[in-house]
N, C-alpha and C positions, 0 to 999 in steps of 0.2 A: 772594478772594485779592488781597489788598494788595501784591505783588511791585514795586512802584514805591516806594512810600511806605517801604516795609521796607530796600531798595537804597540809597534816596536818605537815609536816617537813617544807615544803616550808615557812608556817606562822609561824610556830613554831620560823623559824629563823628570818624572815623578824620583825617580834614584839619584838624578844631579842634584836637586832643590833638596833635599834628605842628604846628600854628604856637603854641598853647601852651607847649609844651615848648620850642620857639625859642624863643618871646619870656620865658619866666622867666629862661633860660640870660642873654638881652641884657640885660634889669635884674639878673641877680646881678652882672654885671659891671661894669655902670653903679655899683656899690655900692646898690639898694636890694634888700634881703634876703627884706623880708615881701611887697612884690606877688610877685614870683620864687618864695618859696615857696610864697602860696594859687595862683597858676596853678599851678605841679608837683604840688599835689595836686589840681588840678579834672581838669588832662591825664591823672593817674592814674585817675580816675575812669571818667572819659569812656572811656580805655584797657580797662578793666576791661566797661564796659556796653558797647561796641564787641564783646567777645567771648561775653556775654553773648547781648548780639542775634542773634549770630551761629551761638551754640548752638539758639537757640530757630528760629529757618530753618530750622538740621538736625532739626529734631523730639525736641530730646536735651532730660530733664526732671534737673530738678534736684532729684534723690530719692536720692541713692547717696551716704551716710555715708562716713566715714573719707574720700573725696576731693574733688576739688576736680568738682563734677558738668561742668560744662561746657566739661572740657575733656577729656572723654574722649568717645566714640563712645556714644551708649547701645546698639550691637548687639553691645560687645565684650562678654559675657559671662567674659571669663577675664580676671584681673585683669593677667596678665602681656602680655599680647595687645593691651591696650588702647594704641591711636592717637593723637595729639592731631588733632583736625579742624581745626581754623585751621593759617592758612600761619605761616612762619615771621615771614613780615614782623608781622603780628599780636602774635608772641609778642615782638620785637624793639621793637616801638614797645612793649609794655607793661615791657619790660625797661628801657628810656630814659625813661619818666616815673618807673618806679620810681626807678632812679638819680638822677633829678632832684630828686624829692624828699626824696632821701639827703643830696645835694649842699646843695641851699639849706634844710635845715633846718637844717642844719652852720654854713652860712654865717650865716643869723639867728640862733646860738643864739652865737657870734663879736661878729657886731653888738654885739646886746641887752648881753654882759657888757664889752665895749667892750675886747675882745680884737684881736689881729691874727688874721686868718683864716689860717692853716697853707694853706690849699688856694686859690693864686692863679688860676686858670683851668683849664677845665674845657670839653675843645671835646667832651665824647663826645654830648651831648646835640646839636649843631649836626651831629654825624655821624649820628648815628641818624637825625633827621629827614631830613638831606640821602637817606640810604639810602631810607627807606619814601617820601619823593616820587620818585626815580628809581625804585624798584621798580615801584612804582603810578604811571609815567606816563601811561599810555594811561588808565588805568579814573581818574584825577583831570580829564584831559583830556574826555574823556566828562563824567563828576561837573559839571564848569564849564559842559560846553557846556547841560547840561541847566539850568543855573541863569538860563546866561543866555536861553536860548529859552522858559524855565520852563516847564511842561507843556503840550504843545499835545494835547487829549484828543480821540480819535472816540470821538465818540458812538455808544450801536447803535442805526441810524436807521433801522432794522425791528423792534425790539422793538415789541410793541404789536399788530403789522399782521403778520408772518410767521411770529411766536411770540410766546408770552408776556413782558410785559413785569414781570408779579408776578415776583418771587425764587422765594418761597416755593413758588407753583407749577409754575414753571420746574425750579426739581431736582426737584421729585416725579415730574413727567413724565421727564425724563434720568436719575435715576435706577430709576424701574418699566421704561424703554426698557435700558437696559444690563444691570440683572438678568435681562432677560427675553433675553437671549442665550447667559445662563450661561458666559458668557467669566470675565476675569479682573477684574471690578470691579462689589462687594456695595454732515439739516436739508436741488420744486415750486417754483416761482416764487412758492405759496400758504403755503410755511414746513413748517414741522415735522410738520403735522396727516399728511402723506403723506408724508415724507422721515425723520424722527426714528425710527422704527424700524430703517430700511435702515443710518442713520448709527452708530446704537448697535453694530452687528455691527464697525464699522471700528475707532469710539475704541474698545470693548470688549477690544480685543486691548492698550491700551496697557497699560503696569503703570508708573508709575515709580518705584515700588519696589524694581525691581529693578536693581541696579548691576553694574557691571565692575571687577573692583580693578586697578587699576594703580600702578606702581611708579616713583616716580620717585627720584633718588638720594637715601637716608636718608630719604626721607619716602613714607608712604603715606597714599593718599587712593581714597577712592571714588568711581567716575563714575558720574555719575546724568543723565536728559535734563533741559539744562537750556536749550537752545533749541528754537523750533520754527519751521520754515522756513515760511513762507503762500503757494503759489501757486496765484493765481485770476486766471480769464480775465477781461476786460474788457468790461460791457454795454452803458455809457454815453458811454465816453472812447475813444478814437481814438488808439493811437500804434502805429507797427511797430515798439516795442523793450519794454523793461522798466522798469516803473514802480515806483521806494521811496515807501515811506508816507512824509511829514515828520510826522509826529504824533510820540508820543512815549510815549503811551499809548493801548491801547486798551480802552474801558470795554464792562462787560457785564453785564446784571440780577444776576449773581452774581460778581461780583470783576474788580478790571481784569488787564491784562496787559500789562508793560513792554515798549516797543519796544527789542531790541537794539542800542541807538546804535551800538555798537564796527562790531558786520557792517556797519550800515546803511552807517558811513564810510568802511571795506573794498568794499565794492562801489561805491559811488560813485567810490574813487579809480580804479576800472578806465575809466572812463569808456563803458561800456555803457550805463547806466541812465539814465533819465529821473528826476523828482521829480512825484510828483502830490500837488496840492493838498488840505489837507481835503475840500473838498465835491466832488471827485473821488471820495475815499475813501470819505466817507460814504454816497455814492451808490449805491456799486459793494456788493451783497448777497451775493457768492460767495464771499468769505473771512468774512465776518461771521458767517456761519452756521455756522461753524465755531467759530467764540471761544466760547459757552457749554460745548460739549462740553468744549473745550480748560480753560475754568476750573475744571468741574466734574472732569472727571479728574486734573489737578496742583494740587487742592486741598492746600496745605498741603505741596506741591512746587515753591519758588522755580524761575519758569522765564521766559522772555523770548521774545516773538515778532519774526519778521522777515517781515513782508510782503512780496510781490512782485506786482505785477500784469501778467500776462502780454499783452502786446500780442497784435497780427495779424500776427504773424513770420511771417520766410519762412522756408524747410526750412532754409538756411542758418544763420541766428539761432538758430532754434531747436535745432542742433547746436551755436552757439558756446554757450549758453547752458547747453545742457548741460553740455559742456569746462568752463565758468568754475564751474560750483556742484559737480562734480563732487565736489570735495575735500570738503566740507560733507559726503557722506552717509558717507565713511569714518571723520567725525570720530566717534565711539561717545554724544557728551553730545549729537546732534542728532536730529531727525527731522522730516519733511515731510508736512504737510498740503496736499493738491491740488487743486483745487475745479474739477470739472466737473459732466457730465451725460452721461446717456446718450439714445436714443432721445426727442425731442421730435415724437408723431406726431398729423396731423390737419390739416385744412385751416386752420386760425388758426395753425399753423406753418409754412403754404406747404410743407408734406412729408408725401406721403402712398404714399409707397414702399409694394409690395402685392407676395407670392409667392406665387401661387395654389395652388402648388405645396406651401408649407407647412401648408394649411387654413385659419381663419379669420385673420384679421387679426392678433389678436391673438398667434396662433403667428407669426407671419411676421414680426412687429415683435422679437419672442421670436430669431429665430431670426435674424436682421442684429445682436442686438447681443450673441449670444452670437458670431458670428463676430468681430464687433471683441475681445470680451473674450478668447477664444482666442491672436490674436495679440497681443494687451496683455502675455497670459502666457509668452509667447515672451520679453517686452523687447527686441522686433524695430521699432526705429523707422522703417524704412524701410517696412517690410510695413505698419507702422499706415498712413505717409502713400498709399501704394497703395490701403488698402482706404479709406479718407477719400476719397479720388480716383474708387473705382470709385463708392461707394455711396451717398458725399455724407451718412453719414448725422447727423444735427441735432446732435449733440455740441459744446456748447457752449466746453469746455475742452480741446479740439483740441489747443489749443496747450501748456499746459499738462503737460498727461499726456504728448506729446511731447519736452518741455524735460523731463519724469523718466528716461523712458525714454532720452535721450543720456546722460542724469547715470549712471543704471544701468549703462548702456555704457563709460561713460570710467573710474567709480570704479574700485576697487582690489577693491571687495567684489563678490562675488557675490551679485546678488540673484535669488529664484525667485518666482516672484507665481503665485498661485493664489485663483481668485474661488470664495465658499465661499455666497453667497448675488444671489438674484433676484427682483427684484420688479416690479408694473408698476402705477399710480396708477389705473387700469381697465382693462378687458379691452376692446377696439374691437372692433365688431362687424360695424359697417353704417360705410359711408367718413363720416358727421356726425361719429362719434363720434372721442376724440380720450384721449392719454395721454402718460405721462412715466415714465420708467424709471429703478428703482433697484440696485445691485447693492452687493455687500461683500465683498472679496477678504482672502487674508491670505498675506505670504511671508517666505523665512525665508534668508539666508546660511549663509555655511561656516566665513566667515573669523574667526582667532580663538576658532573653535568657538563661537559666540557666536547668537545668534538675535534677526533682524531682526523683526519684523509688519509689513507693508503692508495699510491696507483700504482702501479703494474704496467709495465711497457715492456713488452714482449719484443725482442728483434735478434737479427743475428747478432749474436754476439753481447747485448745491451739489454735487460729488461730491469724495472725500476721498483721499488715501494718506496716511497714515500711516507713519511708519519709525522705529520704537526699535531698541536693544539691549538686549538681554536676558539675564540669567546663566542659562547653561543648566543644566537639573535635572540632579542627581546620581543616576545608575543606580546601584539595588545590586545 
C-alpha cells in the first residue's frame, strides 16, 4: 500500500497544473502566445491525470461506455444516481486549464495571423488558481512541509526477529490468521508466533469497505476510515506525557503507511506532546506490531496513521488526554489502535500473583485478567485505575487503554465494549513456569445508528482497539 507515494503525486500535480496555469495566463500577457499556450495544455493534462489518479485511490475502473468512467462512483449502479467523487475544487481547476487553453489558443491563433487579439486580459485563470491554493491551504502547506523535511521513514526494526520479514510469507500467515476467525475479512515480546492469532479476532472486525453517506450542501460524498490513531505505551523511553512520531512514513514488509502530518501539526499546536525521535520510534515494538495488520487490512484503502506513544502519565494526564483526543473518535473517517498487554506472569516478570482459591495457576492468572477485562467493559476508568491499584497487575499499556477509556467517557458517542475471545501463551503450573496473555474484544455504539468494532489483542508487548464505523445492515 503505497498511500504516501500516491498522496504526494496527487499534490505533486494538483500544485504544478495551479502554477502552470498562472504562469501561461503571465506570458499570454507578456505577449508570448505559444509558451502560454503548451503550458495551458500540459496544466490540462496534468488536471485531467490529477483526477484520474484520484479515481484509481477510489477503486473506480475505467470500464463504463457512454461516460466519462472516472468520474462517477463505480457503486452507483443507476445512472441517474451517479455522484461525481472529486471535490469541487478538482473539478474547478480542471475547469481553469480548460479555459486556459481556450484562451491562449485564441491568443496564438491572433499572434501567428498578425491579427490584434479581440480578447485584452483575461484574470479568470489568476482567479481559479488564486481559489484552489486558498481552498487547499492547509493540505499544500502540509504537501511543502513534506518536501522540505522529505521523507523521514521508520523502518520495521523487528521484521526479521518478531515476525516475518518475507512479504510473501507474512500475508499468508495474516491472511490463514484472519480467515480463521471467520469475521469480516477473506502480534509476546517473541512476535506473532503466539500473538498473530489473538490479533486476527481484533483487526478481523475491521471492514473498510464499509462507509457512511453523508451530506454536505449540493454534494455528496462517502466516508470511509481514512485515519488510524496509534496508541502505544512506552518500553524504552521515558516521558510523563505524549509522544508524535517525526517520521513521516511508516514502512512495512507489505506496504508503507503515511503519517497524518495535518493531526500530527494539530496536536502539537496544543502543546501537550512531546516529539520522539527516529530511533526512539524504531525502538519502541508496540505500535509496530500493529502496522502489518493495518496494511494488510486497508489494502487498497488510502489511509494515514497518527502515532502516539503514550508516556508514564498520571491519572490526571491521562484524563486530559482523553478530553483532548475525545473529538477524534466521534469523527466517523477515524479509528484507534491501542497497544497493550495483558497478564505478564512468572518470576523473570518479577509477578507471580497466585489465588489458591481459583485452582491451578493458570485459572488464577485466567481469572485477575478476566476481572480487569470486565471492568475494561464497563468503560469505567476510574474502576480500571483501582483495580491496577489493588492487583498491580503486569499490563503493560496501562496507560494507554486508560487515555481510551477518558476518550470513551468525553466523546459524544456511545461506546459498549464486549471481549469475545481468551487466550494464554501457556498454561503455568508449577511457580518456574511462566506466561502472557491474549484477548479480543469487540463493541458497538448507538449513535447515528451506526456501528462502532473495538478489539483488544492482548500479547506481550502488543494489545489492540480498534474503532470503525460501520453502515449498519438493512433488516427486512
Amino acid at each position: 500500500m503505497k498511500n504516501g507515494a500516491s498522496k504526494t503525486a496527487e499534490w505533486a500535480l494538483l500544485v504544478t497544473s495551479v502554477v502552470l496555469e498562472a504562469t501561461s495566463a503571465i506570458f499570454e500577457q507578456l505577449g508570448h502566445p505559444l509558451p502560454s499556450m503548451v503550458m495551458a495544455f500540459v496544466a490540462l493534462l496534468l488536471s485531467i491525470l490529477d483526477l484520474i489518479l484520484k479515481a484509481r485511490q477510489r477503486g473506480i475502473t475505467c470500464d463504463r461506455r457512454g461516460l466519462l468512467p472516472c468520474f462517477y462512483r463505480h457503486s452507483s449502479l443507476d445512472v441517474r444516481n451517479r455522484k461525481p467523487f472529486a471535490s469541487l475544487v478538482h473539478y474547478f481547476g480542471l475547469a481553469g486549464a480548460l479555459w486556459q487553453c481556450c484562451f491562449t489558443t485564441v491568443g496564438y491563433h491572433y499572434t501567428h495571423q498578425k491579427l490584434v487579439n479581440p480578447i485584452k486580459l483575461c484574470l479568470l485563470s489568476f482567479i481559479l488558481a488564486l481559489c484552489v491554493l486558498i481552498s487547499k491551504k492547509k493540505e499544500i502547506r502540509v504537501f511543502f512541509k513534506i518536501l522540505k523535511n522529505m521523507e523521514k521513514i521508520r523502518r520495521p526494526s523487528h521484521a526479521g526477529s518478531w515476525y516475518t520479514d518475507n512479504p510473501k510469507k507474512l500475508e499468508e500467515e495474516l491472511e490463514g490468521w484472519l480467515s480463521a476467525t471467520g469475521l469480516t475479512k477473506s502480534p509476546d515480546v517473541r512476535g506473532y508466533s503466539y500473538s498473530g492469532r489473538a490479533a486476527a479476532y481484533a483487526f478481523g472486525n475491521i471492514d473498510p469497505t464499509n462507509m457512511l453517506v453523508s451530506f454536505v450542501i449540493m454534494w455528496c460524498d462517502f466516508v470511509e476510515i481514512t485515519r488510524v490513531f496509534l496508541l502505544g505505551p512506552s518500553h524504552h523511553y521515558y516521558t510523563p506525557k505524549c509522544a508524535l512520531s517525526t517520521a513521516t512514513v511508516y514502512e512495512t514488509p507489505i506496504g508503507d503507511l503515511p503519517i497524518d502530518l495535518e493531526v500530527i501539526e494539530e496536536l502539537k499546536a496544543t502543546g501537550k506532546f512531546e516529539l520522539m525521535d527516529l530511533q526512539v520510534d524504531e525502538a519502541e515494538h508496540s505500535m509496530e506490531m500493529h502496522l502489518p495488520y493495518l496494511a494488510k487490512i486497508f489494502e487498497g484503502h488510502p489511509v494515514k496513521v497518527v502515532p502516539i506513544l503514550v508516556g508514564s502519565l498520571h491519572a490526571n494526564n491521562e484524563a486530559m488526554y482523553g478530553r483532548l483526543l475525545a473529538k477524534y473518535v466521534d469523527d466517523p473517517t477515524n479509528f484507534f489502535s491501542v497497544s497493550s498487554d495483558f497478564c505478564h506472569w512468572g518470576s523473570r516478570f518479577q509477578y507471580t500473583h497466585y489465588d489458591k482459591k481459583c485452582g491451578p495457576i493458570h485459572k488464577s492468572i485466567e481469572a485477575l485478567d478476566r476481572m480487569g477485562m470486565d471492568i475494561i467493559e464497563t468503560g469505567n476508568a476510574d474502576a480500571f485505575k483501582q483495580y491496577l491499584s489493588e492487583y498491580d497487575n503486569t499490563i503493560c499499556g496501562r496507560h494507554p487503554i486508560s487515555v481510551f477509556l477518558h476518550m470513551s467517557r468525553n466523546c459524544s458517542t456511545k461506546i459498549k465494549i464486549k471481549f469475545l475471545r481468551y487466550e494464554q501463551s501457556s498454561q503455568c503450573k508449577t511457580m518456574r513456569d511462566s506466561s502472557v496473555s491474549y484477548a479480543s474484544a469487540a463493541a458497538k455504539v448507538s449513535a447515528y445508528g451506526n456501528s462502532i468494532a473495538l478489539g483488544w489483542q492482548q500479547q506481550q508487548g502488543c494489545a489492540v482497539i480498534v474503532v470503525y464505523w460501520k453502515r449498519p445492515s438493512k433488516v427486512a
